[in-house]
C-alpha positions in Angstrom: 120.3 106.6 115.7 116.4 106.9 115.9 114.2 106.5 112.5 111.6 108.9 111.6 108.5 107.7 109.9 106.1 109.7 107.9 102.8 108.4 108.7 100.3 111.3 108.8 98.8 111.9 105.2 95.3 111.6 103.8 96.9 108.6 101.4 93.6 109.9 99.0 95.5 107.9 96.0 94.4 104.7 97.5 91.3 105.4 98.6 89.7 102.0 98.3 91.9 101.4 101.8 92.1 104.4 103.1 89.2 105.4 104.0 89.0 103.9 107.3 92.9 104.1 107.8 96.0 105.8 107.7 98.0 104.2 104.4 101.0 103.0 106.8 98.1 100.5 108.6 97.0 99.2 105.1 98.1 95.4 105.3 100.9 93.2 103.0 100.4 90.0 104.4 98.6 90.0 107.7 101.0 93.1 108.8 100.5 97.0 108.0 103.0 98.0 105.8 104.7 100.6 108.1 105.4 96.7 110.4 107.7 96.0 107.2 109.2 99.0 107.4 110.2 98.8 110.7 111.1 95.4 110.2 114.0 96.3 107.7 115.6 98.9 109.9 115.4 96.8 112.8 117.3 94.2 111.1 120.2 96.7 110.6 120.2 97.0 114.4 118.0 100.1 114.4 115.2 99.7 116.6 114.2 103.5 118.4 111.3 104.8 116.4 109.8 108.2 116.2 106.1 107.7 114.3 104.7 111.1 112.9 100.8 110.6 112.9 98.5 112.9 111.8 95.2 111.1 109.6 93.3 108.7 112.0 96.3 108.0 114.5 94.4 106.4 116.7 94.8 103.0 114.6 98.2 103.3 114.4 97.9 103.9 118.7 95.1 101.0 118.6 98.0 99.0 116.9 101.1 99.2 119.0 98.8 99.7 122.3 98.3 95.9 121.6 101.4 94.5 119.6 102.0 92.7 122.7 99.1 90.7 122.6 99.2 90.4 119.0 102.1 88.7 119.1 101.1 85.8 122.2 99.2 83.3 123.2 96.7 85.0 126.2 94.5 84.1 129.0 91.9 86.4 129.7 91.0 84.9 133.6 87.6 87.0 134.6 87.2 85.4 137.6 90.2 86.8 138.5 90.3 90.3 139.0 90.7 90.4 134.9 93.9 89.1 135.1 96.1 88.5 131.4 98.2 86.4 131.9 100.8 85.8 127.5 102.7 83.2 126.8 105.3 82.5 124.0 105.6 86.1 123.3 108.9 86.5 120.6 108.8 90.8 120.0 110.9 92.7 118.8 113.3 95.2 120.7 111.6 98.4 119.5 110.9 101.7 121.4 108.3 103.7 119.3 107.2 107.4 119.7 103.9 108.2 118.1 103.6 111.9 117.8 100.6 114.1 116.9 102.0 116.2 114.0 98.5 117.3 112.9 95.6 116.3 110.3 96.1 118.4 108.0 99.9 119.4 108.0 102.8 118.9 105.2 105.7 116.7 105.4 108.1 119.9 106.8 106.0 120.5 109.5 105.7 117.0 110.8 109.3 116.7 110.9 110.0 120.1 112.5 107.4 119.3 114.9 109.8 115.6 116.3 112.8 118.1 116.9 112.5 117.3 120.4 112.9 114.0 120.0 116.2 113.6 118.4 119.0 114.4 120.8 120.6 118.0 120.2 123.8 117.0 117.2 122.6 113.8 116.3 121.7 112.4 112.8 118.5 110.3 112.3 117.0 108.7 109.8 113.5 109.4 107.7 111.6 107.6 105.7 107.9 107.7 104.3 105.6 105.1 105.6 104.2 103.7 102.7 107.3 102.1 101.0 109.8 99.3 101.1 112.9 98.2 99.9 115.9 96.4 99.7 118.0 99.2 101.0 121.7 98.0 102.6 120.5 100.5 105.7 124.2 99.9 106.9 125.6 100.9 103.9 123.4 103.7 103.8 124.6 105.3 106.9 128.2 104.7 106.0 128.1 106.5 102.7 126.3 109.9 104.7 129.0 110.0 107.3 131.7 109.5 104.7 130.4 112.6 102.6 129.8 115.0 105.8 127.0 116.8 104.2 124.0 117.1 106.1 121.3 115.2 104.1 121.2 112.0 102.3 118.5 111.0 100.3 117.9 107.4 98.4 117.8 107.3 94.9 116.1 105.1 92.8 114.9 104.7 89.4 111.2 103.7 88.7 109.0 104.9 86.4 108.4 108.8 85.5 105.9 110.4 87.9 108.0 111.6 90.8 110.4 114.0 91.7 114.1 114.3 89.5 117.7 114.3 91.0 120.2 116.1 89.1 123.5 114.3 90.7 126.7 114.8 89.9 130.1 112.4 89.2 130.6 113.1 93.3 126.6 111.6 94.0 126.1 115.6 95.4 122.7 116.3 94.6 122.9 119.9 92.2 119.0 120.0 91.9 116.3 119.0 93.0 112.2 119.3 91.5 109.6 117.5 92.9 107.0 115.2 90.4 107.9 117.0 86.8 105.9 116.6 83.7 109.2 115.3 82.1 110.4 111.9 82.4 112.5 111.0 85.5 115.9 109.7 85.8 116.8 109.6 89.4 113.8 109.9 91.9 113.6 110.6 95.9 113.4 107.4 97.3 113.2 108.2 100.8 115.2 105.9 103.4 117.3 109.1 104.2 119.6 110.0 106.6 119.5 113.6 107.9 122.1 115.7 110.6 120.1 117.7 112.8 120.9 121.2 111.7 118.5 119.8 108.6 116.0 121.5 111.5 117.6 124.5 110.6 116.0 124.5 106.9 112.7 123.8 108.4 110.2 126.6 110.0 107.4 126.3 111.6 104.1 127.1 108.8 102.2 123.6 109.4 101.8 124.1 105.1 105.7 123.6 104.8 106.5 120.8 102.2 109.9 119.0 103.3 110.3 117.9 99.6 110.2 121.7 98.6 112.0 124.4 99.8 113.9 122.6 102.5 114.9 120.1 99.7 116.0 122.5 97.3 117.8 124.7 99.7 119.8 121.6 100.6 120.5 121.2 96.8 121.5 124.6 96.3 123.9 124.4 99.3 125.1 121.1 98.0 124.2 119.9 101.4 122.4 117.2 99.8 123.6 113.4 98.7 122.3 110.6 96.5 122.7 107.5 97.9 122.2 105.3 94.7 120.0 102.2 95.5 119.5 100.0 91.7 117.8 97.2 93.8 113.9 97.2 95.0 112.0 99.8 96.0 108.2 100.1 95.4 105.8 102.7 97.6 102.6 101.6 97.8 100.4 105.1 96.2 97.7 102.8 94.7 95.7 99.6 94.8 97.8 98.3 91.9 100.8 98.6 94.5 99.1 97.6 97.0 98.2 94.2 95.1 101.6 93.8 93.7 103.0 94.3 97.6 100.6 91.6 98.4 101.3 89.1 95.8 105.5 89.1 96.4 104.8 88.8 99.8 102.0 85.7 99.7 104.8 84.2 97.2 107.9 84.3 99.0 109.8 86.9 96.9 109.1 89.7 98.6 112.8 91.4 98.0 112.6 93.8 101.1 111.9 91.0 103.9 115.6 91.0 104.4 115.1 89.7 108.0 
């Protein structure tokens, strides 16, 4: 099962980093934070990525171009024809796709746009690429094939500012709004796991919000399930985040380095 990963937006709520890079490249350690996030499904044994860029992709490009010598010793022999010769190079067993999904495009468009990337019939997984978590990934996928609906979506409980899940006894999701003025109970997480006829509530206007209509048609269809996650989850929106990222992980309790 490949992993999506949201990676194209402006990120203007942390500006202070932004500027000069997409939010997934913004660092928690000496890593970007869309490295952890690939970290924790790779530990679950999922390791095929499909990357949607959009704002200043090249970095993310720049990134992985060089993983490889990121992660080794080098020579650099000049007198040699430029030869490179790496040594000691322990890497992890991913394949990554980075896909231009545009500059400017919403979240429905990006994913509409890596259709052809996901095998006709098979599910995949999504996640935005500016949050971690303690998810149980393989517990994750066992609760969306057990309810056979076509979406799953993690929900968590932080503070009041995003989107509300109205779920009932059976964790369908019978509503779904996105960032209220009320106070939230249960809030899109991300780390979800989608079939592929979830293409099906997606057209093709580049303005398409995912967690909009194609959301809330899911809802209404009661198509859509909460997988309920009362452990860590944090996205990093702004420099506070980004600093309180930073200081679990220089600390050694970072809860989401499950590998």
């Amino acid at each position: 099962m490949k992993v999506v990963i949201l990676a194209g937006g402006l990120g203007t709520r942390i500006s202070e980093e932004s500027g000069t890079k997409p939010k997934p490249m913004i660092t928690i350690g000496e890593m970007p934070i869309i490295w952890h996030i690939m970290k924790i499904y790779s530990h679950y044994g999922y390791n095929e990525f499909v990357v949607c860029c959009g704002y200043k992709s090249h970095v993310i490009k720049d990134f992985f171009a060089n993983y490889f010598l990121y992660k080794s010793d080098v020579t650099f022999d000049y007198r040699d024809n430029n030869r490179v010769e790496t040594y000691d190079c322990e890497i992890e067993p991913w394949k990554v796709t980075l896909a231009e999904t545009g500059g400017e495009n919403m979240t429905g468009s990006r994913i509409k746009q890596i259709q052809k990337y996901i095998p006709e019939g098979e599910s995949f997984m999504l996640t935005y690429g500016d949050g971690v978590a303690d998810v149980d990934i393989t517990s994750l996928v066992s609760h969306h094939r057990e309810h056979g609906k076509i979406a799953t979506m993690t929900a968590v409980q932080p503070p009041a500012k995003f989107g509300v899940l109205d779920i009932d006894a059976d964790n369908t999701i019978l509503d779904f709004k996105e960032k209220p003025e009320s106070d939230a109970g249960w809030i899109n997480g991300g780390f979800m796991v989608l079939n592929y006829d979830v293409f099906g509530y997606i057209d093709d206007n580049p303005m398409r919000i995912f967690e909009q209509e194609p959301l809330e048609e899911l809802a209404k269809a009661r198509e859509l399930s909460a997988y309920r996650h009362e452990g860590f989850w944090l996205p990093m929106d702004t420099l506070r985040d980004k600093n309180k990222l930073e200081n679990l992980w220089s600390s050694g309790q970072a809860p989401w380095k499950v590998w």
